[in-house]
N, C-alpha and C positions, 0 to 999 in steps of 0.2 A: 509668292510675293512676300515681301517680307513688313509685315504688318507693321508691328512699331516705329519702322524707319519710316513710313508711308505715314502715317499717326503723327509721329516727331514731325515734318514735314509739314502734314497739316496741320497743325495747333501753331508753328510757328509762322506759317505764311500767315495764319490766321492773325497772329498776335501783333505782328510787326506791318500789318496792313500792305505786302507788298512781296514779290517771289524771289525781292536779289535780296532785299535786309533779312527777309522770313528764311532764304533756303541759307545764308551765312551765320545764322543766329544757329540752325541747326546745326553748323560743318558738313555742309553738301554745296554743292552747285546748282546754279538756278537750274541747269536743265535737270539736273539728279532733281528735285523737287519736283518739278513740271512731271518727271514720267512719274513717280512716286504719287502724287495724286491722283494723276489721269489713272492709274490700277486700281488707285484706292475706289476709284468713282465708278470704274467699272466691275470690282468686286461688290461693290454697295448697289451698283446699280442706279445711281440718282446723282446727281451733281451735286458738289460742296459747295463751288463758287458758279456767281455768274459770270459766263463768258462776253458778255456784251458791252461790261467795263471796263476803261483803261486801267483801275486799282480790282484787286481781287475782292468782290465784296460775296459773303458768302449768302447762300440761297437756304428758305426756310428749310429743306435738310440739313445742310450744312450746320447750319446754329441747334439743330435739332442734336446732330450727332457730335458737336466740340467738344460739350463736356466730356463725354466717355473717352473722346480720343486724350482727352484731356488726363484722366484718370490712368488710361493706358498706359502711357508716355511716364507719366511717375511712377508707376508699379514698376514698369521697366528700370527705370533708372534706381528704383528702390533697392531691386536686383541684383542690379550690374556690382551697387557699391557695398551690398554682405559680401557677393561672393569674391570682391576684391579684397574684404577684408578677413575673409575667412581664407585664401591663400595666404595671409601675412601672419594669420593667426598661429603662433609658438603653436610648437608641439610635445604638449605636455609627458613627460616621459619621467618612471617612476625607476629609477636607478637602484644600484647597492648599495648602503649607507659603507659600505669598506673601500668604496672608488674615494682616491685622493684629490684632491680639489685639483691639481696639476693631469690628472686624465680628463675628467669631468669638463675641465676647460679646454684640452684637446678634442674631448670630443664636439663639445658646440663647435668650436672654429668649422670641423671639419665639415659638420653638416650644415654650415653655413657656405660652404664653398660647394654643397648640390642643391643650393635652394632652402634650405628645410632649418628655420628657427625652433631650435630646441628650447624646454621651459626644465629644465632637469630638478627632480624631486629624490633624493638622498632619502633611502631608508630599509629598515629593515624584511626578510623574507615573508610574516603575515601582514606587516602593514601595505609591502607593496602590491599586495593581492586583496586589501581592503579597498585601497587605492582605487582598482583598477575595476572591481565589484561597484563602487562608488559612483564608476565615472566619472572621480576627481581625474582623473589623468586618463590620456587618446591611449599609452600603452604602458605593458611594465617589464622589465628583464624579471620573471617570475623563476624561483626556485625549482629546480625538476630534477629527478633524478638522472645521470649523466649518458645514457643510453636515450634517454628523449630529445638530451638540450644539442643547442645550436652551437654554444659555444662551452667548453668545460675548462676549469682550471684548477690542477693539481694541487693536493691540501701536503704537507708534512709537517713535522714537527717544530720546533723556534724558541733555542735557549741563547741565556745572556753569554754562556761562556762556551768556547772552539775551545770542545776535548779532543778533535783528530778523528773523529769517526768518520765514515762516509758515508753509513746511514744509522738510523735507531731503529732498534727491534722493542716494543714495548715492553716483552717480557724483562728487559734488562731492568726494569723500573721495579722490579718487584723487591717488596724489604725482604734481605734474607734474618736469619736468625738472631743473626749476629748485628745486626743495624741498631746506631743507636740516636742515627740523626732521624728528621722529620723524613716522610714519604714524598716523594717528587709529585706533583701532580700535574694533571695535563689539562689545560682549558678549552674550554670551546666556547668561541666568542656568537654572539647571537646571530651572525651570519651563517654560522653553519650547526645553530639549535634544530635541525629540520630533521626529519627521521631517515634519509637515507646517507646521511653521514653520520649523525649522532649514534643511532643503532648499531651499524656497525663497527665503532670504534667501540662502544659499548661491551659487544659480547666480545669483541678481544680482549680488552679488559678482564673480565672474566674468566676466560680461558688462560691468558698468563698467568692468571692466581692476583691479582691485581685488587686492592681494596675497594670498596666504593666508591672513596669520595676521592681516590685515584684520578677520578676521569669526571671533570665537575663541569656543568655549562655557567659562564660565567654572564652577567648584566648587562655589565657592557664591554664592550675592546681596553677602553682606560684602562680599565681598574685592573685587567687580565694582563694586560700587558704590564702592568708597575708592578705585582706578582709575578712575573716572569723576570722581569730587572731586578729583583730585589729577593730573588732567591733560585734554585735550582728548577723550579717548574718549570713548564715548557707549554707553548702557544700552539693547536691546531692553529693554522693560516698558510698564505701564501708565499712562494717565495717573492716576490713583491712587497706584500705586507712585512715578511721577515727583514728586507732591505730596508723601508722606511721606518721602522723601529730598530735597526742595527741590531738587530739579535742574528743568531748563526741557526740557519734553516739545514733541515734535514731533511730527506726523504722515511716515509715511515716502510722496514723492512719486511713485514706483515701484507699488509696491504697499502692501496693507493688511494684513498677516497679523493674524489672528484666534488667538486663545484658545480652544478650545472643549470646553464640560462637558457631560458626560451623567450623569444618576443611576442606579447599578447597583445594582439589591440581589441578595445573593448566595444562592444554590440557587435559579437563578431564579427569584426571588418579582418580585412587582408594581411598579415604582417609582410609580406612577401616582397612588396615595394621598398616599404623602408628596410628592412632584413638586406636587400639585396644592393642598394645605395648605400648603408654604413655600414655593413656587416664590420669589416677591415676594423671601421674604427671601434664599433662597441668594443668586440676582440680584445682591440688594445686597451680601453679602458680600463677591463674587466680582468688584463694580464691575462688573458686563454692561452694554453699553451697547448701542444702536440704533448697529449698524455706518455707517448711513447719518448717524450724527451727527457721526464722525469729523471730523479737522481742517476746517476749510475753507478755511484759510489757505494762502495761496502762497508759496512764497519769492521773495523782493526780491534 
């Protein structure tokens, strides 16, 4: 039986004194109301109304048990309209602060076209995982090393000027003897401060013969990249990010460090739904690419 409806039912035959105003007040039919009672009275066992009236007049049961049905009926309805607004409720998602406003808005459209109002929060790899600890945001695209992540996206190098190479070998950075200008240096913007990119660029550094301040993590992208335009340095980043700052990306000759995202959602819930409904689009946000598609080019 289905109680509430049976409850709705009767609080409103009750209310509207009558089974045709009482069961259309509810959106049911008079007869849907009539069997809806008769259960309810046979689940209770005692009659709500008396039958011997031409109007429904209820019986001292009946006015016994109103108010509760009374209470029921709003609890119900109390119900129905969270959890109507909890399907409407955004879904708060803790992004990369290196996604361009032009994917970021690609990507809401898209998840709005499988139902799912995104709330997109822009930010860096430990704030996103403060975030997501916080249970300010439902998930986060969380920093992982590229053997974990869902989606990865190839880092190289990113200067102002096309020397003709077709990739960079770090060692070529090294001052020889003979050098009499500044030392080139290489940035790493705070997207990729994390230790499975930074370490490894690190001890190349090192092993080229490379100075320390060679390889510097930088504050912010701005300031890394006006350093990169305004002198010989050169950007870790994407070839994506290299396109939107117009700088000339390289693959690095050495190695390939990877970017790599995983989707958390927080009191361990499921990523697996939303993972599998926007995969495509995070992807593209995030410019993921087929690691194997990286440079192909050599240097001359």
């Amino acid at each position: 039986m289905d109680l509430v409806g049976a409850c709705r039912a009767f609080v409103s035959v009750s209310e509207y004194g009558g089974f045709t105003d009482g069961a259309a007040a509810a959106g049911m039919s008079q007869s849907v109301a009539s069997r809806r009672i008769a259960a309810l009275e046979e689940r209770f066992g005692a009659q709500l109304f008396e039958r011997t009236s031409r109007r429904p007049v209820l019986t001292p049961f009946g006015r016994d048990m109103l108010a509760s049905a009374v209470q029921l009926v709003h609890a119900a309805d109390v119900l129905l309209a969270e959890a109507e607004a909890v399907k409407h409720q955004p879904w708060r998602l803790a992004v990369p602060a290196t996604c361009s406003a032009a994917a970021l808005a690609r990507l809401v459209a898209t998840a709005r076209g499988h139902g799912v109002r995104l709330d997109l929060r822009p930010a860096g790899p430990s704030r996103r995982k403060e975030l997501l600890h916080a249970h300010q945001v439902r998930a986060a695209l969380l920093a992982v090393p590229a053997q974990e992540a869902s989606w990865a996206v190839p880092l190289g190098l990113a200067g102002a000027r096309d020397g003709g190479a077709r990739r960079i070998h770090v060692e070529t950075l090294r001052l020889g003897r003979a050098s009499t200008g500044p030392a080139r240096r290489t940035w790493i913007q705070p997207e990729d401060d994390v230790p499975h990119i930074r370490d490894p660029l690190t001890r190349l550094r090192d092993a080229a013969g490379l100075r320390p301040g060679q390889v510097l993590a930088a504050p912010d992208l701005t300031g890394a990249a006006a350093e990169v335009l305004c002198s010989e340095d050169l950007l870790l980043c994407s070839r994506a990010q290299a396109d939107e700052l117009a700088l000339v990306w390289l693959p690095i000759g050495e190695l390939t460090p990877r970017r790599g995202y995983a989707l958390t959602v927080a009191a361990d819930g499921d990523p697996l739904p939303m993972a599998d409904r926007l995969g495509e689009a995070i992807a593209r946000c995030l410019s993921a690419e087929d690691p194997g598609r990286d440079g192909e080019r050599e240097e001359t």
